[in-house]
Structures are given as C-alpha cells and as structure tokens.
C-alpha positions as CSV (number, residue, x, y, z in Angstrom):
1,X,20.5,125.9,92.1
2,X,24.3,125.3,91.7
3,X,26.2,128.2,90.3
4,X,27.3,127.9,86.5
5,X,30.8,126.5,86.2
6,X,33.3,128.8,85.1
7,X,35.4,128.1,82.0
8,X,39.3,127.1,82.3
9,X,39.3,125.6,85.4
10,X,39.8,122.0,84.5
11,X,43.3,121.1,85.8
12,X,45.5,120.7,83.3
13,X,47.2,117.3,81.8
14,X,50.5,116.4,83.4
15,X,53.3,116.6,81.3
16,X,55.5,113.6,81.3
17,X,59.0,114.6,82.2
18,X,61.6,113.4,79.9
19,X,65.0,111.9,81.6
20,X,68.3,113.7,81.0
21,X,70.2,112.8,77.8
22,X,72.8,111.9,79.6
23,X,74.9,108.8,80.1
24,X,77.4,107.3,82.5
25,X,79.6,105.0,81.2
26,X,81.9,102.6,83.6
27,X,83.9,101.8,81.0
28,X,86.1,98.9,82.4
29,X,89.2,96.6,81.0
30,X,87.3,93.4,81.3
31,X,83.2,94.9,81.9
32,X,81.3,97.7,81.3
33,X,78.0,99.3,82.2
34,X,75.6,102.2,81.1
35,X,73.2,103.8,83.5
36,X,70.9,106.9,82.8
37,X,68.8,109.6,85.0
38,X,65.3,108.0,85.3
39,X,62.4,111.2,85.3
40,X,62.5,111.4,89.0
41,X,66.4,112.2,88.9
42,X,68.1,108.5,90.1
43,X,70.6,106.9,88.8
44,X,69.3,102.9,86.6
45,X,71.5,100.9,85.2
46,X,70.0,99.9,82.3
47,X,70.9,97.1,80.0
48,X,71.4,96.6,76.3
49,X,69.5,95.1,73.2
50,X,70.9,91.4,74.5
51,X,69.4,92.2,78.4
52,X,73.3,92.5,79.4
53,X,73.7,95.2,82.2
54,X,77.3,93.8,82.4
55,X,78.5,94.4,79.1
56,X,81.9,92.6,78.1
57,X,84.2,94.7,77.0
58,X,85.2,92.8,73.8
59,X,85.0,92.8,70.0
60,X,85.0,89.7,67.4
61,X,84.8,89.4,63.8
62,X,84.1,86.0,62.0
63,X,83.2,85.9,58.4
64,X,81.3,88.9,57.5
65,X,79.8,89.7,61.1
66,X,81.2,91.9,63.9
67,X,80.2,90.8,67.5
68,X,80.4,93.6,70.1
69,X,80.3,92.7,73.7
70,X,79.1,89.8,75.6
71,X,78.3,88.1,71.9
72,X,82.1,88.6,71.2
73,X,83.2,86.5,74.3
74,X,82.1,83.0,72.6
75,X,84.1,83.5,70.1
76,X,87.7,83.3,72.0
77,X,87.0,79.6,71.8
78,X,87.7,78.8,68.1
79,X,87.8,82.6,66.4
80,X,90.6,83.9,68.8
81,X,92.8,85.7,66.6
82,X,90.1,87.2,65.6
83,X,88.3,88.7,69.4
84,X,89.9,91.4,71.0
85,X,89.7,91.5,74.5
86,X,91.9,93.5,77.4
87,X,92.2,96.8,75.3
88,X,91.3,99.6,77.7
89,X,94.8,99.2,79.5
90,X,96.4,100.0,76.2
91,X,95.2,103.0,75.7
92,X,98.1,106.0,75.8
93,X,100.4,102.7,75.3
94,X,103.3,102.7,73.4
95,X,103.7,99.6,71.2
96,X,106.9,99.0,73.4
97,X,105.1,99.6,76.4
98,X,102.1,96.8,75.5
99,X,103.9,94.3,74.3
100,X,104.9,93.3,77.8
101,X,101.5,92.8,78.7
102,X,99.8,89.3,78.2
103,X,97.1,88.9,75.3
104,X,94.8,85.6,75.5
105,X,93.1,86.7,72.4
106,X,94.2,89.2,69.1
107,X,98.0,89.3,69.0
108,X,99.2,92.8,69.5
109,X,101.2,94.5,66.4
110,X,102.8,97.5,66.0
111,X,101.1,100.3,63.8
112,X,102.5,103.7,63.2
113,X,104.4,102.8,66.6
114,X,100.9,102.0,68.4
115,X,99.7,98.9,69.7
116,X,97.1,97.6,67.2
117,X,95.6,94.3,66.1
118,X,95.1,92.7,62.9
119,X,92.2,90.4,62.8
120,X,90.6,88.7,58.8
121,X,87.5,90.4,57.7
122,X,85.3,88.2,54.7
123,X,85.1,90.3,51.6
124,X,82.1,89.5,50.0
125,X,82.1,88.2,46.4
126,X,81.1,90.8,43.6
127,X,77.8,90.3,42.7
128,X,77.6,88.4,38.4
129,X,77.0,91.2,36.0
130,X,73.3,91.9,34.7
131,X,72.3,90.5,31.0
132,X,70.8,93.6,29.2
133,X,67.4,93.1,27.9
134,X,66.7,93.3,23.9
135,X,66.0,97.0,22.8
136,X,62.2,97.3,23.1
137,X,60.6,97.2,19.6
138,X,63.4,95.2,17.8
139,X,63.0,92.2,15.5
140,X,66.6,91.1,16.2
141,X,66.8,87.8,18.0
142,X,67.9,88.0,21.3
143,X,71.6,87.2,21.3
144,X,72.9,84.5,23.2
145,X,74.6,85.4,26.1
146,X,78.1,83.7,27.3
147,X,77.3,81.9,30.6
148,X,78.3,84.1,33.5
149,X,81.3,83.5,34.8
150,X,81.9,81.7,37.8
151,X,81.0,83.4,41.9
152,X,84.6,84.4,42.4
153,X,85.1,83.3,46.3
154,X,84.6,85.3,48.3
155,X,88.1,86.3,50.4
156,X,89.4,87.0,53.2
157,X,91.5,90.7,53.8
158,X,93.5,92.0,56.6
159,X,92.2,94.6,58.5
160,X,94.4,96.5,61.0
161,X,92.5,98.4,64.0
162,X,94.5,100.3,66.8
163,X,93.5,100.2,70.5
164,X,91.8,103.6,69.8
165,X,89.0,102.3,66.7
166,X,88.3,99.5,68.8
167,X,87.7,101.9,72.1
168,X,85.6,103.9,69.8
169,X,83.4,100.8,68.4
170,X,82.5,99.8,72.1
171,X,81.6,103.0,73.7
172,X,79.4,103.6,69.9
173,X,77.8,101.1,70.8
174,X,77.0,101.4,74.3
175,X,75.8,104.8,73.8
176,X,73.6,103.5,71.2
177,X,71.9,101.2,73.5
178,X,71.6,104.0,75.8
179,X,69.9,105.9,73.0
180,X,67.7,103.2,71.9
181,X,66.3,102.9,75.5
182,X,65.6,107.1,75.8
183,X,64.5,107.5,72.5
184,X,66.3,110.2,71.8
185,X,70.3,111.1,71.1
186,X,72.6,111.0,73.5
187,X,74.1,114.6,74.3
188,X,76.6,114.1,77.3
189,X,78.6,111.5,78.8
190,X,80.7,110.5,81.7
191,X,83.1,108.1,81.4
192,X,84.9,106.6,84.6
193,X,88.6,105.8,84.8
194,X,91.1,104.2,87.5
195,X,92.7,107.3,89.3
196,X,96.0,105.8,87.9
197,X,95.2,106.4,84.5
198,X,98.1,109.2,82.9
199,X,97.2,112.2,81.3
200,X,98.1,110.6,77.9
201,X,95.9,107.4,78.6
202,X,92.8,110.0,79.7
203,X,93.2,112.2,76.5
204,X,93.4,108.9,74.1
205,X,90.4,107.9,75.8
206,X,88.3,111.0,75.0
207,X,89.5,111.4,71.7
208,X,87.8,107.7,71.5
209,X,85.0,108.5,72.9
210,X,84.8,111.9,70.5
211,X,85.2,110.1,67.2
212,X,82.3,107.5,68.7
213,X,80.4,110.8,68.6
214,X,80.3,110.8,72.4
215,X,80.4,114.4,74.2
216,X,82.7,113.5,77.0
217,X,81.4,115.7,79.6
218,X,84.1,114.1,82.2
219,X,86.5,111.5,82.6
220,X,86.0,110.8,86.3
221,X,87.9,108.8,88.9
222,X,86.5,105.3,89.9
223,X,86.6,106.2,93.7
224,X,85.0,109.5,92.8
225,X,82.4,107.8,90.9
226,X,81.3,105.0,93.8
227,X,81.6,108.0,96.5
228,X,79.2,109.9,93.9
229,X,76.6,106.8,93.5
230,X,76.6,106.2,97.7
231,X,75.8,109.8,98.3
232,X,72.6,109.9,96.3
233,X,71.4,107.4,98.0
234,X,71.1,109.5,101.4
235,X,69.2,111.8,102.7
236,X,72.1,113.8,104.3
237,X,75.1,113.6,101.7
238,X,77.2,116.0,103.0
239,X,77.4,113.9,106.6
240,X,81.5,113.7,107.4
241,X,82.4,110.1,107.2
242,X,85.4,107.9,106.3
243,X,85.4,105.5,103.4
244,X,87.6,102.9,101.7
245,X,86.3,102.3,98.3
246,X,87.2,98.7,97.6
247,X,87.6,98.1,93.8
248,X,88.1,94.4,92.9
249,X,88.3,94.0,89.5
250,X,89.3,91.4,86.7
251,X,93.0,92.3,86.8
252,X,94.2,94.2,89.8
253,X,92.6,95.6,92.9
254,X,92.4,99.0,94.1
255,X,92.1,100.8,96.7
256,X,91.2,104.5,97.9
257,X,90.9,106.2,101.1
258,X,88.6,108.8,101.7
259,X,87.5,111.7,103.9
260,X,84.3,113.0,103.3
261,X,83.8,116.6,105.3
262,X,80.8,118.9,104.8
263,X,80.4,117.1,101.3
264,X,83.5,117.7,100.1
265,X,85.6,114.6,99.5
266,X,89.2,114.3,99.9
267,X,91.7,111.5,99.0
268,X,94.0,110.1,102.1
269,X,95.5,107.5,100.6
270,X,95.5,104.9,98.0
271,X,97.2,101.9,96.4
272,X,96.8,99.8,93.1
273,X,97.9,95.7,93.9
274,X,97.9,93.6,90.6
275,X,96.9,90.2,90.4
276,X,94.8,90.3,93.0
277,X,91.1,90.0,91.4
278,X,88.6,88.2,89.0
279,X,91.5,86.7,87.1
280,X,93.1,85.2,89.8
281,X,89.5,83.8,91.1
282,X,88.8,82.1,87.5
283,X,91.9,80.5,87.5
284,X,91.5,78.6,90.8
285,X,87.9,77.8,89.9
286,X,89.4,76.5,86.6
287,X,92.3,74.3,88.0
288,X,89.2,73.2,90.6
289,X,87.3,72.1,87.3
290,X,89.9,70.9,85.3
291,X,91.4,68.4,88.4
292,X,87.6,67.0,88.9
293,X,87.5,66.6,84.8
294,X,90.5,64.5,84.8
295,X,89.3,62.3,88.0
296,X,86.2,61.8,85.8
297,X,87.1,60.7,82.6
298,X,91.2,60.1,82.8
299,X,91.6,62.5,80.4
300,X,94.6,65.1,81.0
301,X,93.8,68.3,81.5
302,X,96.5,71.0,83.1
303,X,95.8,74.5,83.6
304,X,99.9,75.2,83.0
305,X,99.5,73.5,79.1
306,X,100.4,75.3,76.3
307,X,98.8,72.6,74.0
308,X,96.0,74.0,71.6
309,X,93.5,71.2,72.4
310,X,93.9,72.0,76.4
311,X,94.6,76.0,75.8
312,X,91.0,75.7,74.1
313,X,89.8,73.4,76.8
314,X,90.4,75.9,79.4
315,X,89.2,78.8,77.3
316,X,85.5,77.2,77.3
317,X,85.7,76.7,81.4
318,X,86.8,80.0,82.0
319,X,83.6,81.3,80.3
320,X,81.6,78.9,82.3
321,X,83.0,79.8,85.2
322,X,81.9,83.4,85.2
323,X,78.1,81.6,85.2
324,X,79.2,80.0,88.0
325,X,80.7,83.0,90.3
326,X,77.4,84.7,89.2
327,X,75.8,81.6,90.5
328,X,77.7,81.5,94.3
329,X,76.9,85.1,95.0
330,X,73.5,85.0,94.5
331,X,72.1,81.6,96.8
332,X,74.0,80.2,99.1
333,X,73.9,76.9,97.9
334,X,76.5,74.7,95.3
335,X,76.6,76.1,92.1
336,X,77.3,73.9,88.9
337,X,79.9,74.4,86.0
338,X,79.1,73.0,82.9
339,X,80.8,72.7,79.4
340,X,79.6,70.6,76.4
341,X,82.4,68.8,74.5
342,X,85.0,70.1,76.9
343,X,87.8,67.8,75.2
344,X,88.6,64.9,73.4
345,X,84.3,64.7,72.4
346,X,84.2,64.4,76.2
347,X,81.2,66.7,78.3
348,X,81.8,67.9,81.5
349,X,79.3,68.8,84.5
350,X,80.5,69.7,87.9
351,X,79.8,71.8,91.0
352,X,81.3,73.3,94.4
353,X,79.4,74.4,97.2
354,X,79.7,77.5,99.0
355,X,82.2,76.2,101.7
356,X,84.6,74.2,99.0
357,X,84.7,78.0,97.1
358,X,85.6,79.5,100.3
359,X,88.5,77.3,100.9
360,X,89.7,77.2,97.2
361,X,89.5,81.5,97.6
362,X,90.8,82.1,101.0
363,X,94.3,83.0,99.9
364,X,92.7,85.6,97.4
365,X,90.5,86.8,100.5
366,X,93.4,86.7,102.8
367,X,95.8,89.2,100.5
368,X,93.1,91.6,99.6
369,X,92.1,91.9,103.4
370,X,96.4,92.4,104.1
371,X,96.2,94.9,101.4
372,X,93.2,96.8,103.3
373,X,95.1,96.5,106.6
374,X,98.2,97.9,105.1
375,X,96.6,100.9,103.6
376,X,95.3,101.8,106.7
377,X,97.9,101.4,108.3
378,X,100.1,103.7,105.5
379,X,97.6,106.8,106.6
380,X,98.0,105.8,110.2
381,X,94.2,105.4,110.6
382,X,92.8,103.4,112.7
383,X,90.2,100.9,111.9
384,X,87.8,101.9,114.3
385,X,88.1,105.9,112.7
386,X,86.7,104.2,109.5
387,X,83.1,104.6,109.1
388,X,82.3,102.2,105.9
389,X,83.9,100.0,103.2
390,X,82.1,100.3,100.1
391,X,82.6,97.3,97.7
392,X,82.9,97.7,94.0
393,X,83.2,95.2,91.1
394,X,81.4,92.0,90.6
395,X,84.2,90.3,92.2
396,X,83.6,91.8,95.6
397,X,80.2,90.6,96.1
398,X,81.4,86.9,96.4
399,X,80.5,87.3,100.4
400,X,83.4,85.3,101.4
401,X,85.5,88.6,101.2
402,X,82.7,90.2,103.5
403,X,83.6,87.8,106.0
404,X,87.4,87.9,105.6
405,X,87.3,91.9,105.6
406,X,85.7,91.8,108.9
407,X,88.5,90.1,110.9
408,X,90.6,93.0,110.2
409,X,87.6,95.5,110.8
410,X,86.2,96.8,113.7
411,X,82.5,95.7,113.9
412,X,81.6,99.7,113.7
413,X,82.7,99.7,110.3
414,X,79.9,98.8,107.9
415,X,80.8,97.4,104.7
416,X,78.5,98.0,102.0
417,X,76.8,96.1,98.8
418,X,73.7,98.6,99.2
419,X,74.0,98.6,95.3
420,X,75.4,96.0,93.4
421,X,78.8,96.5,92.8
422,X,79.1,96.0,89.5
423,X,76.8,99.2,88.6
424,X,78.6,101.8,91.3
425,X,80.6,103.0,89.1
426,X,78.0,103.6,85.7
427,X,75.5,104.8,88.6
428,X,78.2,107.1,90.3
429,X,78.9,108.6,86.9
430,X,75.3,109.5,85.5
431,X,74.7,111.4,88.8
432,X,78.3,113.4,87.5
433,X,76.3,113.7,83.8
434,X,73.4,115.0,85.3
435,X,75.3,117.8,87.3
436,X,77.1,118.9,84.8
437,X,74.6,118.9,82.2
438,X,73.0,121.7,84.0
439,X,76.2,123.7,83.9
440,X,76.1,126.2,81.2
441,X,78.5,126.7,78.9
442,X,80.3,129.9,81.0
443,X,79.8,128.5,84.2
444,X,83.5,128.9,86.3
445,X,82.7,125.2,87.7
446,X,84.0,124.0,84.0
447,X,87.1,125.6,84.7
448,X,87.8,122.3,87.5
449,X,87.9,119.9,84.7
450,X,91.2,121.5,82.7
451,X,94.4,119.6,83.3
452,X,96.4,122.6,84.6
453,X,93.5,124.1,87.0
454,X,94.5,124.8,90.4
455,X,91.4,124.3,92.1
456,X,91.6,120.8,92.0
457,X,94.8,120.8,94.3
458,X,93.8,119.4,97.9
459,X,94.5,121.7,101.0
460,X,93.4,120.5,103.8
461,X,93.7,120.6,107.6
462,X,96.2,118.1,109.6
463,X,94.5,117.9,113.1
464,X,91.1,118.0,114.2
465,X,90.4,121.7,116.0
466,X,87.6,121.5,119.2
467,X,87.0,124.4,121.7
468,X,86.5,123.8,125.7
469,X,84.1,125.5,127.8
470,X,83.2,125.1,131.6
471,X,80.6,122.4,132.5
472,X,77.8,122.9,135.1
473,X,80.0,122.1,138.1
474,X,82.9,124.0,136.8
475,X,85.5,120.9,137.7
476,X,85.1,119.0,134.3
477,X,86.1,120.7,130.7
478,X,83.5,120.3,127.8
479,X,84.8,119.4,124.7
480,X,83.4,121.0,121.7
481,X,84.4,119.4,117.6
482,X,84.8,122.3,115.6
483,X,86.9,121.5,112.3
484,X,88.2,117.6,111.6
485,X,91.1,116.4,110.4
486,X,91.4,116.3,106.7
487,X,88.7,118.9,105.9
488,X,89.5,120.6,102.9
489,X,90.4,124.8,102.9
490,X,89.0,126.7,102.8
491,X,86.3,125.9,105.8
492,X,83.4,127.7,107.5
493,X,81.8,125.8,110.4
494,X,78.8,127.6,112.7
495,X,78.2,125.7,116.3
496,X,75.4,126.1,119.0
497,X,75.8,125.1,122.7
498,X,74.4,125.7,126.5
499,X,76.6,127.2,128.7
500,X,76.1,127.0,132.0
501,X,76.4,130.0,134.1
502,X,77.4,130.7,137.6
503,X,73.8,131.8,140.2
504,X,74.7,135.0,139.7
505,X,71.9,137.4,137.9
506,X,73.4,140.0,135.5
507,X,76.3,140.0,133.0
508,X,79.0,137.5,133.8
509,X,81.8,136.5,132.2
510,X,82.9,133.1,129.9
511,X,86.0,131.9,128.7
512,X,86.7,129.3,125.6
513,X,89.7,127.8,124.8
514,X,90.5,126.8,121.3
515,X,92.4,123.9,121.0
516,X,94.5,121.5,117.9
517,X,93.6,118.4,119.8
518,X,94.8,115.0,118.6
519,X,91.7,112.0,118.0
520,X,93.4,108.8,119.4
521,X,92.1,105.6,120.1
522,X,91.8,103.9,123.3
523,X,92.2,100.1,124.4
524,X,90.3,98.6,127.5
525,X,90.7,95.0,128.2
526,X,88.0,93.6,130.8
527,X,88.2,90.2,132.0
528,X,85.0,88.4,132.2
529,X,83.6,86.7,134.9
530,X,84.6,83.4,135.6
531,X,81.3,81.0,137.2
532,X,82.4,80.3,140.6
533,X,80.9,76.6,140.5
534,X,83.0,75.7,137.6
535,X,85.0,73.0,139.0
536,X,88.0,73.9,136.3
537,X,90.3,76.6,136.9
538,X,90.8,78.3,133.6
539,X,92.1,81.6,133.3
540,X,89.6,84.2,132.7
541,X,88.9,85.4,129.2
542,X,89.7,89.2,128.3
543,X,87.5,91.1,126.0
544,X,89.0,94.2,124.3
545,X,87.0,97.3,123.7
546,X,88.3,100.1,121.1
547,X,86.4,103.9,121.5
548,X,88.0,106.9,120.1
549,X,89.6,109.5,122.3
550,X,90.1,113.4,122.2
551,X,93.2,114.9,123.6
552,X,94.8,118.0,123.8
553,X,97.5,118.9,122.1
554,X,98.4,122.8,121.7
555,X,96.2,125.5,122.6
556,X,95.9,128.1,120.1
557,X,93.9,130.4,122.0
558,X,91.6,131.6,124.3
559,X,88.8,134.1,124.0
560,X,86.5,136.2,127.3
561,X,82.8,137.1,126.1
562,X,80.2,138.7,128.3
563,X,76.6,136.8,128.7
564,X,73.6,137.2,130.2
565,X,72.2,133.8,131.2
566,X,68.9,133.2,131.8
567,X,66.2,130.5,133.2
568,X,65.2,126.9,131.4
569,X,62.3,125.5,131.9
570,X,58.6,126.7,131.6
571,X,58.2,128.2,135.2
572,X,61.9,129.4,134.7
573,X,63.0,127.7,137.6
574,X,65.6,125.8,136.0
575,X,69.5,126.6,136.3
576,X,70.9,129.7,134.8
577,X,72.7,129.1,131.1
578,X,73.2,131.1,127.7
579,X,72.9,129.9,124.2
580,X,76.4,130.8,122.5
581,X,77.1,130.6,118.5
582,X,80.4,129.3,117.4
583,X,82.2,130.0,114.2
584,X,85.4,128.8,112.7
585,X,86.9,130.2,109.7
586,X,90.0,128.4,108.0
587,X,91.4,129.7,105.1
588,X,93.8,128.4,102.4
589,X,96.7,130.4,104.4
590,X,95.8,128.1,107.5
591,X,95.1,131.4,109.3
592,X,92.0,131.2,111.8
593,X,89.4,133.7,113.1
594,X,87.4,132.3,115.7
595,X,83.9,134.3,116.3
596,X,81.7,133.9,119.4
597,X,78.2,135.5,120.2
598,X,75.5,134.9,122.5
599,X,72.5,134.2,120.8
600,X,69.4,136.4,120.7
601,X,71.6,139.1,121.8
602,X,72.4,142.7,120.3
603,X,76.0,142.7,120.8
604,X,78.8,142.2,119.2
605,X,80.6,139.3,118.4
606,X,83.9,138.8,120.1
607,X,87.0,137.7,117.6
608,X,89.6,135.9,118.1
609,X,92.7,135.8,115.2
610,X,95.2,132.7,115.2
C-alpha cells in the first residue's frame, strides 16, 4: 500500500521572467536601430510597427500627417521641403556652423541663432456651427436658419522646428516601439554616439532624448558599443585581443583601434575620413543607373544636373538603390534597380551583377582599405599583432570590402560580420542599459559617467613586461608574458609555471629575470622548390612568412628564491621540477613589485620592488 502523499509538494509554476526595461538606441545620421534584453539576458534587435529594424532617421509632414522614419523617406521625392533628413550632425551646431553643410531635403534657417527648419503644416478647417434645436414644449415655429456659411479652406501655416524637436520626435518614437514590443514603459536608455561628438553636441543630444521622456542612462561611444556587442557573444570576454572597429557609414568612415587586456578596453588610435561611405556608394550606383537609362530610352539624365525634373529623377534612384545594395549583399547573384515613371513618363528597370558592382566600387574599397593601412601604421602596429576587424554599418557588409581589406591584412586577422553590422551598435548598447540598470542609484561606478571624472583618463603600460627562467638543459632562456603593452593601470596579473631543477635532492636555488622586452615582428622569405624536369628556367618563387618575436630590451631586475623540487610522474621517476606562482603588480605610479612563491609551500614569498 503506497504511502499517502503529503500536501505542498507539487512543484511550483514557473514564473515567466520579464526582460529589462531597457533600450539601446544606435541612433545614427542617416539609420537607426532599437534592440532590447530578451529574458535570457541577450541582446535582439527588434523592429518597429512597419517591421523596419533599420529605421531611417527622417521626418516628413504633408497635409495634415507626420511621417517618422522609413515612411518619411518617400516623401523627398515630391514633399522635399517638407522631409528632414541629415539632422543628427547638427546637433550642438551653431546656425553658422550648419549652414556649410549640404541639405538635400528641408532648407536650414536660422532660429534664436540655431539651425532649424521650417516645413507647412495643413490647418484643418473649423468645423460649421451647430443649429440649436427649438425649446422643448414651445408652439413657436421653428425659425429659419441662415444657410451656414461656406467650409473656409482649410490652410496652410508655417511651422518652425529646431534640430533638437526633431531629435526628440525620432527617439519618442523609437522608444515607443520599443515599448509597444515589451509591454511595458521604457525606464533606461543608451544612446550611442561617434567618439568625435563634442561635449556640447552630447549634452544637446540628451536634453533631446529627456524631453522625448527618455532616461538617458549613457551616451556611449560607437567603438565602445561594437566592442560591447562582440564581447557578449563569447564565452571568455575578458581574453586580450586587438581590434579595429570598422565603422562605414552613410557620410564618413571611422575608424578605432583597440586593445583589449583582462577586459578592460583601451583606445590606441583612431581617425574619422569623410566622404568615404554609403553616400559615395549610392552615387556611383546612381550615375551606373542613370548612364544605362539614357542608353535606353535617349532621354538625358546627368547625375551633375541641377534641373528639377533630373534633381527629382535621381532622388527616386537613390531610394531604389538602397533596395538594391540590400539586394547584392545578401546572394551573390545581379541585383535589379527599378523605378516607375523615372522621367519624362518614362519607367526604368535595370540590374548589375556582383562583379560589374565590384568594379564600379573598387576605388571606395581601395581608400577605405589605405585608410586602415595608414591607421595602423600611425600606432606603429603591425598587421599581424591585430587579432580581428570587426565591421560595422550596413555599408561594410557589401563583401567586396572583405576581400579588399584582406590584401592589406595578414591572413591571421579575422574580420568579422558575426552580427550584422547594422545592429552592433543598438546590440552593443542594450548590453550597456542592462549593466547599468542594475547599478543603484549610490553606486561609485556612476561617478565614470560625469564629464570632469578622472577615472576615465587612460594609463596604461608602453612595453610588454615577460620574466626568464632556466630551461631543462640550462643553455636556452624561457620566456615568460607577464604584462602587455597597452594594458591599462593599475594591473594585477598571477602566473603558474614548471621549473626545472638541477638532480640535486634538497633545497636549491632559482633565479628570474624580469624583463621590458620589445614584441617585434619577424620576416622569413623561403624560396620554393623549383621541379627539376621543368624544362624552363624560371627563377624560383619566394614565399614570405610573418610570426611575432620577443626581444629583450632592459632588464629591470632579477630575483633568487629557494625551492624544493620534486618528482613527476606516477612512479615519481620523472625529472626533478617545482611549481612556482608569479605575480606582477603595476600601479598608476608605474612602480612594480614582483612576487614569487613556490607552490604548495609554507614559505614566504620573495619580493622584488622596481
């Protein structure tokens, strides 16, 4: 007979945890995209209410509507003065200051001595006044009523908006979507911006974002953001590695150097190229299009003409184009372009393969890959010390840049699309939200994100450090990496290695040498073997090979430790060694204490002070 069942043991219901309410926001000139913290803690990108995860950064109005985002874009064609596109840069701008930079869409004006724009809003016609009713129990005929007058039309008003309402309309309304998708309101968000950005531009940008009724828990730096998104998607973030985050956007190209050590990331060395990006693709695609338009139909159609029927002519192709792009960086076949009533009545319908867009782009590829070399080049690293390339913006997954970048790579260097580039940066950021949405209010990490804080200023070490201990035979060195170059100060690192000893039973002593070594690389040319039955004499090809190299360069000191060594191996037959632990201590003041011990063993550590 089974035993009665006790009450209360029935496992409980799982309770269905609830994502963050946080948002990351990349919150570009030309794009944007929102990503949250699913349950399980990862970064989505999510899209909005149109199924747009890149979300044009634009705003139209026509007649009584406003268009926000990729809804807006259409509009440029015939509603141009009216669509405001290209207003991120302007933040922190002076009216002075903008007026030198090109607008394809709402003229710039001046307001209050800011760049604004003044776009024509519908006002809607009153509505005709009501006819009162005869008073209830009256014998009085009913009046007659004058006819009501005539629906005034309805007009058309000015309205003026500066570069911050619009700012604040387009991050409303990707926070909303962001909301909408949660279900519930959005308490925290970080907001990337180009590491160029001023202090003036940053705080016009989160006062934006505040009167959207966004809690800006960071502005953070696009580098910082894509260095963010790639960690999470290891298992061992805080492995040291060397990155160059390659941002190729609509307007300009940047670049950023990075040194990863122990998980903390340090900039090396960066550079901002403009011209170089999206724009510059579209308008080679476009003058592609517009050349095989005219060969079709006869019709004139420059890319250089400032004539309304061929400025709008070119405004539909370069929204067709971006289908197109999308188009050549998914499949690797042709991709078409096509434009109803592209002008004078006359449709349009053309393609390019992948090889045709390869040629047409290879000067783009060429400068952005001259631009990488020289950056490298700037921090006198050499490509083989770089460990990845990590590729950011929709731009850079066209994959003939891939292939360009790797003639001035080393074939070590991995350069990686893991995620799609045009979500590293929202992805990046919502990792940021999450982090710091688990801060409380007093924590001192807060402190980081002031202006003036100190603990932001990078100190970091100049040359790697590696200590040197006998090998087996006692002829060779061994070499031992301690600290790497450009790890930032303060810096604790703990070591393990085998010594091995001398046949001698009993204590014996060991000597390491701690050296500032220098991390060169090496070039070995081998000729290849030419076939001896080849009945032409041609010379013989060389191959180069490239492997980094550890030299000495000054000793900073030496320190004498007693060990007792004993026996490897399960019959403890094997030869005599000791287990020593290693630690290097760094601090801000660049002074370093150096402490060795033998492990498993009761006595003291022996210091060493530099």
């Amino acid at each position: 007979m089974s035993s009665p069942q006790v009450n209360g043991t029935t496992t409980p219901a799982n309770t269905t945890q609830r994502a963050p309410p946080v948002v990351g926001i990349n919150f570009g000139n030309s794009y944007a995209s929102i990503a949250i913290l699913n349950k399980d803690g990862v970064p989505d990108c999510i899209a909005n209410e149109d199924g747009e995860r890149q979300i044009a950064t634009a705003l139209s109005f026509h007649g009584e509507e406003m268009y926000i985002g990729n809804q807006a874009k259409p509009q440029l064609v015939k509603n141009s003065k009216n669509t405001i596109v290209g207003f991120r840069n302007l933040l922190g701008k002076s009216y002075g200051e903008a007026t030198s930079m090109k607008s394809t869409a709402a003229p710039i004006v001046e307001h209050k001595h800011e760049p604004a724009y003044t776009v024509q809003v519908l006002e809607p016609a009153p509505a005709p006044p009501s006819i009162q009713p005869t008073p209830k129990g009256s014998h009085a005929p009913t009046p007659l009523q004058s006819p009501p007058p005539e629906l005034a039309e309805p007009s058309y008003i000015s309205k003026t908006l500066t570069v911050s309402d619009v700012a604040s309309t387009v991050l409303g309304s990707l926070v909303n979507s962001a909301s909408d998708f949660l279900g519930q309101r959005i308490q925290g968000a970080v907001i990337t911006v180009p590491a160029r950005f001023p202090q003036k531009a940053r705080d016009a940008l989160s006062k934006a974002a505040e009167h959207a009724g966004v809690h800006v828990l960071q502005l953070l730096d696009d580098a910082a953001a894509a260095s963010l998104a790639y960690s999470s998607l290891t298992a061992h973030p805080t492995e040291d590695r060397t990155s160059l985050i390659l941002d190729l956007g609509a307007s300009s190209l940047d670049l950023t150097l990075l040194s990863t050590k122990q998980g903390l990331v340090h900039s090396l060395a960066s550079s901002h190229i403009a011209d170089i990006g999206g724009d510059a693709i579209d308008d080679r695609l476009i003058a592609f299009f517009a050349k095989e338009f005219t060969k079709k139909t006869k019709v004139p159609l420059s890319p250089t003409s400032s004539d309304p029927a061929d400025v709008r002519a070119l405004t539909k192709l370069r929204l067709a184009v971006e289908h197109t792009k999308r188009t050549l960086s998914a499949s690797p076949g042709a991709a078409s372009c096509s434009v109803e009533s592209l002008k004078d009545g006359l449709d349009f319908s053309g393609t390019i393969n992948r090889l045709r867009f390869d040629i047409e782009m290879k000067p783009i590829y060429t400068a952005v890959s001259t631009e990488v070399k020289k950056l490298l080049e700037s921090a006198n690293l050499d490509p083989v010390l770089l460990d990845e390339v990590i590729l950011v913006g929709g731009t850079a997954l066209l994959p003939g840049l891939s292939t360009q970048l790797s003639t001035v790579l080393e074939e070590s260097t991995e350069i990686r699309a893991d995620i799609d580039p045009s979500q590293v940066l929202s992805r990046g950021a919502a990792v940021q939200a999450g982090l710091l949405f688990n801060l409380g209010p007093n924590d001192p990490l807060l402190k980081a994100f002031h202006e003036d804080c100190k603990a932001l200023d990078a100190h970091v070490t100049t040359k790697p450090i590696s200590a040197y201990f006998p090998s087996e035979e006692g002829s060779e060195e061994i070499c031992l990496p301690l600290i790497a170059s450009e790890t930032p100060l303060p810096a604790r690192r703990t070591v393990s290695f085998v010594a091995q000893l001398a046949e001698k039973e009993g204590e014996q002593a060991l000597g390491i040498e701690i050296w500032q070594v220098n991390e060169t690389v090496k070039v070995e040319k081998t000729k290849l073997e030419v076939d001896p039955e080849d009945e032409e004499e041609e010379e013989p090809e060389e191959i180069e090979t490239r492997h980094r190299v550890i030299e000495k360069d000054v000793q900073l000191g030496a320190l004498k430790m007693d060990v007792v060594g004993s026996r490897a191996g399960k019959k403890k037959k094997g030869p005599l060694q000791a287990t020593i632990m290693l630690t290097i201590v760094i601090n801000l003041d660049h002074s370093v204490e150096v402490l060795a011990h033998q492990k498993d063993s009761s006595a003291a550590p022996v210091t060493l002070k530099l």
